[in-house]
C-alpha positions as CSV (number, residue, x, y, z in Angstrom):
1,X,23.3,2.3,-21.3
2,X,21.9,-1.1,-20.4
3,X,24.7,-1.8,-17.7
4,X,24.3,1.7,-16.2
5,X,20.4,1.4,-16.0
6,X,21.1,-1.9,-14.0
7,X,23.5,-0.4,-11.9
8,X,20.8,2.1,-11.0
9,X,18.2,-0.7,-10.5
10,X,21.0,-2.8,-8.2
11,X,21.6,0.1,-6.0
12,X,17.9,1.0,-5.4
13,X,17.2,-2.8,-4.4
14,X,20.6,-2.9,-2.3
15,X,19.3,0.3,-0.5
16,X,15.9,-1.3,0.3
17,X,14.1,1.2,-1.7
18,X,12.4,-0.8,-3.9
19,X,10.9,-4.7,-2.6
20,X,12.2,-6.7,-5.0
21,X,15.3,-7.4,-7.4
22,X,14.5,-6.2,-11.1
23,X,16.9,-7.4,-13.8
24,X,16.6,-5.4,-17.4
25,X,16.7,-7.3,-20.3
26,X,15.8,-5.6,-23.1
27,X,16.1,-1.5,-22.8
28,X,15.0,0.6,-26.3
29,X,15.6,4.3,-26.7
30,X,12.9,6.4,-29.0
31,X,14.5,9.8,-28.9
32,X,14.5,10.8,-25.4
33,X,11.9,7.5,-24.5
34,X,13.2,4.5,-22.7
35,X,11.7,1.4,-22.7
36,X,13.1,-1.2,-20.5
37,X,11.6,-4.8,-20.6
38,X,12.0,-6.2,-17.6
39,X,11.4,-10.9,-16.8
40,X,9.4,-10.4,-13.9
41,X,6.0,-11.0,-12.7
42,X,5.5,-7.7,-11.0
43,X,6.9,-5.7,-13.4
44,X,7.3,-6.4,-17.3
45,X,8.3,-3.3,-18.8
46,X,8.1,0.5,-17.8
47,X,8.6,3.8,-19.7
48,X,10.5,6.9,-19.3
49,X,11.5,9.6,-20.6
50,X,15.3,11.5,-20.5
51,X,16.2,14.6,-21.7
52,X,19.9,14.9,-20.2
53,X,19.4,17.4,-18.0
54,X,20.4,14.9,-15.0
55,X,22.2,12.0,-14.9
56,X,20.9,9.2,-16.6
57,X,21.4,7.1,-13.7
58,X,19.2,9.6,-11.7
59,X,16.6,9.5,-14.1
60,X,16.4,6.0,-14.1
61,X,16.5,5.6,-10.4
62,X,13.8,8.1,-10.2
63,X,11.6,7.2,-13.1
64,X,12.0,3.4,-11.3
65,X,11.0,4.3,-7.5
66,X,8.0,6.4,-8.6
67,X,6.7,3.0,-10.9
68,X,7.3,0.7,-8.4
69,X,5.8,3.1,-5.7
70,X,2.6,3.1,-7.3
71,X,2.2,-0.9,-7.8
72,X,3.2,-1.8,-4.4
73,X,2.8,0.0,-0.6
74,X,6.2,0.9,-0.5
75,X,6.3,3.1,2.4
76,X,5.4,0.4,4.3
77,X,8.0,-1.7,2.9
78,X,10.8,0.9,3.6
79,X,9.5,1.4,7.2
80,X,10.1,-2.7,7.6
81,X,13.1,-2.3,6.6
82,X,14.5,0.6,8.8
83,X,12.7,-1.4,11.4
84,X,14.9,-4.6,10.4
85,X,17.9,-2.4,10.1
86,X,17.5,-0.5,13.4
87,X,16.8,-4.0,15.2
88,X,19.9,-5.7,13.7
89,X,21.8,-2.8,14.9
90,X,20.6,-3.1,18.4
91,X,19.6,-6.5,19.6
92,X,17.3,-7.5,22.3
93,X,19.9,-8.7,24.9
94,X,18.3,-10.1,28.3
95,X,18.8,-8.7,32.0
């Protein structure tokens, strides 16, 4: 469970969906409540709840966007980083 819910939170900061790198230490289940403790500044811990009617790792990926999204401007974020994408695709070349 814990390596899968870090997989999730890998790909969401490898995708630029999220503005920082969160690593999970601690993750506790309460019947279909996760807790997951997280050693960061931004972020310590966050609650969720799963019911098995997705994927796990979509629940987590989900349940992590919308937490982050609220703490942070995210959209602005993820328009930096299509910006930086789109930019590093097509350099500025000189005439």
């Amino acid at each position: 469970m814990k390596n899968e819910l870090q997989n999730a939170l890998d790909e969401l900061f490898t995708e630029k969906l999220i503005p920082f790198k969160l690593i999970a230490h601690i993750v506790a289940a309460e019947g279909e409540t996760y807790t997951v403790r997280f050693f960061d500044s931004r972020l310590h811990s966050m609650r969720f709840s799963w019911e098995g009617n997705i994927p796990f790792k979509e629940a987590v990926r989900a349940a992590v966007f919308d937490r982050v999204k609220r703490m942070s401007p995210i959209e602005r974020y993820r328009d930096r980083a299509s910006r930086h994408k789109q930019t590093s695709q097509h350099p500025n070349t000189l005439d």
